[in-house]
C-alpha positions in Angstrom: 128.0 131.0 21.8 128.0 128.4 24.6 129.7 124.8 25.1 127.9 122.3 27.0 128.4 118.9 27.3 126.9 115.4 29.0 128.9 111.9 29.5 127.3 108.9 30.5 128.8 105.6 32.3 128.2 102.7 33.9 128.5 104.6 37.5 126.8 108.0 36.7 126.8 111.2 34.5 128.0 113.8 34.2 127.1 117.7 33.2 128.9 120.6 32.6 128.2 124.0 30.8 130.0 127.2 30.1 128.3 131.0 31.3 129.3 133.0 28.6 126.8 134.5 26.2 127.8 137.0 23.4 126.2 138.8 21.1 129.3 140.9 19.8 132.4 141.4 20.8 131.0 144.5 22.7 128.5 142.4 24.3 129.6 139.7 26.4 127.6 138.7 29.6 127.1 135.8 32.0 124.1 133.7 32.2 123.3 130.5 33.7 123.0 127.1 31.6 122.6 124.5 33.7 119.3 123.8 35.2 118.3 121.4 38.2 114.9 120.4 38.0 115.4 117.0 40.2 112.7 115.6 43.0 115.1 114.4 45.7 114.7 110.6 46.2 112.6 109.9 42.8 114.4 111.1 39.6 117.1 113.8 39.1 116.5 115.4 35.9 119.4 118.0 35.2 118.7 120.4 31.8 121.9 122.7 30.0 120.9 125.3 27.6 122.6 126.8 24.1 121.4 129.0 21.1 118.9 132.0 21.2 119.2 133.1 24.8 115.3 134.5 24.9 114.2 131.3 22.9 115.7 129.1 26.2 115.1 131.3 29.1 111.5 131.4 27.6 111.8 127.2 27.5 113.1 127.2 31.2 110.5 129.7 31.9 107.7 127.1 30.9 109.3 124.1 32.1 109.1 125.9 36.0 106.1 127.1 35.5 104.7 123.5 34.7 106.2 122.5 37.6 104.9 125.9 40.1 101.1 125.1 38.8 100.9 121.7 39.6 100.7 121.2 35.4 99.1 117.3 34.6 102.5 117.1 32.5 105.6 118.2 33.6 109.1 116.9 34.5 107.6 115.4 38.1 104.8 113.9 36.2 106.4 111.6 32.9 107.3 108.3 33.8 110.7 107.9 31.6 113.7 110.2 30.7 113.1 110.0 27.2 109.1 111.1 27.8 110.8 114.3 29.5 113.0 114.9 26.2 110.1 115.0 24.0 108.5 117.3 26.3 111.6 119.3 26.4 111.1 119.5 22.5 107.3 120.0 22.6 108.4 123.4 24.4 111.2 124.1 22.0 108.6 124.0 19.0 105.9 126.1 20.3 108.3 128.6 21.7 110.0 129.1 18.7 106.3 129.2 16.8 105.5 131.7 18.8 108.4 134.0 18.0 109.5 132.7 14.8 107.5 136.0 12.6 109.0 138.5 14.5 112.6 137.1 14.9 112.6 136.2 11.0 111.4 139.5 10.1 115.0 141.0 11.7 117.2 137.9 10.6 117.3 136.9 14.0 118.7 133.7 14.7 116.3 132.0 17.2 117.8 128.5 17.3 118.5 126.4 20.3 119.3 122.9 21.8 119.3 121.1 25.2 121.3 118.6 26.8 119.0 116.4 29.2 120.5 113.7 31.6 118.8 112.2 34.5 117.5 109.1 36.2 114.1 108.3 37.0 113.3 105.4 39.5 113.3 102.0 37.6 115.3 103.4 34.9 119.4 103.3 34.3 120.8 107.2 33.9 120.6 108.3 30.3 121.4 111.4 28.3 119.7 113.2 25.3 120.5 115.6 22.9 117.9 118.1 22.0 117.5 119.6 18.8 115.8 122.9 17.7 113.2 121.1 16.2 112.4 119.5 19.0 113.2 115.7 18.4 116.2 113.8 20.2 118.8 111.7 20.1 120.2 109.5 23.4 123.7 108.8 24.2 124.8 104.8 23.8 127.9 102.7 25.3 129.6 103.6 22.3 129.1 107.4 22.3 128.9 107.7 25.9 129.1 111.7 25.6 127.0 114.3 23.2 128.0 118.5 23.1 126.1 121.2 22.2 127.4 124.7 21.4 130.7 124.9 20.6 131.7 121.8 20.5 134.9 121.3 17.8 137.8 122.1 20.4 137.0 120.3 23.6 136.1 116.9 21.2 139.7 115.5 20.7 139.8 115.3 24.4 136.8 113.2 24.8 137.1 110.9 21.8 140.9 110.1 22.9 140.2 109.4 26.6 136.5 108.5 27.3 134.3 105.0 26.9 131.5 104.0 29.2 133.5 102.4 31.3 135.4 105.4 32.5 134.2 105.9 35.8 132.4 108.8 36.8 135.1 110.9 38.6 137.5 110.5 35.5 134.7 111.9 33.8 134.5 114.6 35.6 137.7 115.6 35.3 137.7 115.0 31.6 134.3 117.0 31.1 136.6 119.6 33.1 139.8 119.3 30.7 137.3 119.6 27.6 135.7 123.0 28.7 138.7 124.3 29.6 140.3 123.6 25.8 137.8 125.4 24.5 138.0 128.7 26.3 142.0 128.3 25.2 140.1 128.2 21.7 137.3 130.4 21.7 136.7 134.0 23.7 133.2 132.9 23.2 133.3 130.4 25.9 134.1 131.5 29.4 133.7 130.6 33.0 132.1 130.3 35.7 131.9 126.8 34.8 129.0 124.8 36.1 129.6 121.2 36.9 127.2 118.4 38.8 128.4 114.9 39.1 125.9 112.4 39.6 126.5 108.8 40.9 124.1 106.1 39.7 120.8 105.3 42.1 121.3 108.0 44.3 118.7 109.9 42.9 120.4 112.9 44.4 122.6 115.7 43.1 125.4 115.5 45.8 128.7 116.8 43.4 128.6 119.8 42.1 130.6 122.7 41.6 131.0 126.4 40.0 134.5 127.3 38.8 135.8 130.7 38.1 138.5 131.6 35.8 141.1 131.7 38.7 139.9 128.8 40.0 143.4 127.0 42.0 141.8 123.6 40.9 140.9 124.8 37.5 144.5 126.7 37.2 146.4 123.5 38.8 144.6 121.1 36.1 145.0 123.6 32.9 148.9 123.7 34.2 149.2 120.0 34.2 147.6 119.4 31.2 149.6 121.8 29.2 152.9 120.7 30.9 151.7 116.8 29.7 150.9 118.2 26.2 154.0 119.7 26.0 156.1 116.2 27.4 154.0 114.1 25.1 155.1 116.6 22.0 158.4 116.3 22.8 159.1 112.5 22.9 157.3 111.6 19.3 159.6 110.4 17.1 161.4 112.6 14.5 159.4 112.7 10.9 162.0 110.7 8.9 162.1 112.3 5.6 162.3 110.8 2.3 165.4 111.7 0.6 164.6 112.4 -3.7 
C-alpha cells in the first residue's frame, strides 16, 4: 500500500507521496512515487504513483520513453493538463491489457492510480485523479485536495484545516501532518517522504524535499501536533449525562 496525495490553491500545489511498498509483512521495500517530468520555463508536470508496483513502473517506463524518443505525443507535446491525464490513462489501459491474462490467471491484483498536478503556460495549476481505468477526475475550489492509496487516516486532517484559499506553505505543512497520521495508522505507509511545493507561474519545481523517519523537522512537527491533540482533548467540555 501507498498514500499519496495532491492540494491545489489559489498560490500553487502541492505533492507529496509515501516510499513504502509491501507485499507481506515479510516483504517490505522502498520505491519511489513521485515523478518529475517538468520542461523548466513551459509547464511543470509532476506524476505520484499507487497500486500494482509492475503495472506503474511499466506506466512510468512508457511515459520516459515517449519523452527519450522524441514521441509525436508525450507530456512535452499536449497542450493542456487535462490532455496529459487522458494520456496518463491511455497508458494505464494498455498496460494493464497487456498484462491483465497472465496477472488474472494468479489472482494478481494489477490495479493502479495516479495523481497528476502541473501547470502548462496559459493555464492555472490543476490537479487530477487517475483511475485504473484510465479516465479522471480534477480537483475544484471546493475539494481543493484528492488521495490515492491509503487515504482514510490522513483525511480528517485535510477536510478540518484546508480550502483553496489556504496558502501554499500551509499546505505544505498540512500535506506533511496528513502523511505523517497515517504511518501512526498504518505500517504500510512509511518514509522517506517525498514532497515538491510548487508556487503558481513559476513554471519551476524550486521546493522540494525528502524526509526520513528521523527527520528533526518531521520529529519537531509529529511532537507538536500530538502535544496540540492532546491540549485540544483536554479542554472539551465534560459529556453531561442524562440522569434516568
Amino acid at each position: 500500500m501507498t498514500y499519496c496525495l495532491g492540494i491545489v490553491t489559489q498560490s500553487g500545489f502541492v505533492v507529496a507521496a509515501d516510499s513504502r511498498t509491501n507485499a507481506g509483512v515479510d516483504y517490505i521495500s522502498t520505491y519511489q512515487k513521485l515523478f518529475d517530468f517538468s520542461e523548466p520555463g513551459q509547464r511543470v508536470i509532476l506524476l505520484c504513483t499507487s497500486g500494482n508496483l509492475a503495472i506503474t513502473q511499466a506506466v512510468v517506463n512508457m511515459l520516459n520513453r515517449d519523452l527519450k524518443l522524441g514521441e509525436c505525443e508525450s507530456f512535452h507535446t499536449l497542450p493542456t493538463l487535462y490532455d496529459a491525464a487522458c494520456y496518463v490513462g491511455e497508458k494505464i489501459r494498455h498496460i494493464q491489457e497487456r498484462e491483465r491474462p497472465w496477472l488474472e490467471r494468479d489472482k494478481i491484483d494489477f490495479s493502479c492510480n495516479c495523481l497528476l498536478a502541473g501547470q502548462f503556460q496559459g493555464e492555472p495549476p490543476e490537479l487530477y485523479l487517475i483511475y485504473r481505468q484510465g479516465n479522471c477526475i480534477q480537483a475544484t475550489p471546493e475539494t481543493p485536495f484528492l488521495q490515492i492509496g491509503e487515504t482514510k487516516y490522513g483525511k480528517p486532517i485535510l477536510d478540518r484545516i484546508l480550502s483553496y484559499d489556504t496558502s501554499v506553505e500551509d499546505a505544505a505543512k498540512c500535506a506533511l501532518l496528513s502523511i505523517d497520521s497515517t504511518m501512526k495508522s498504518n505500517i504500510s505507509v512509511g518514509p522517506p517522504i517525498d514532497l515538491v511545493m510548487y508556487r503558481t507561474d513559476s513554471f519551476k519545481v524550486g521546493d522540494r524535499l525528502r524526509l526520513g523517519q528521523d527527520d528533526p523537522y518531521l520529529v519537531e512537527i509529529r511532537k507538536q501536533w500530538e502535544i496540540s491533540l492532546r491540549q485540544a482533548f483536554d479542554q472539551m467540555p465534560p459529556i453531561e449525562w442524562m440522569g434516568l
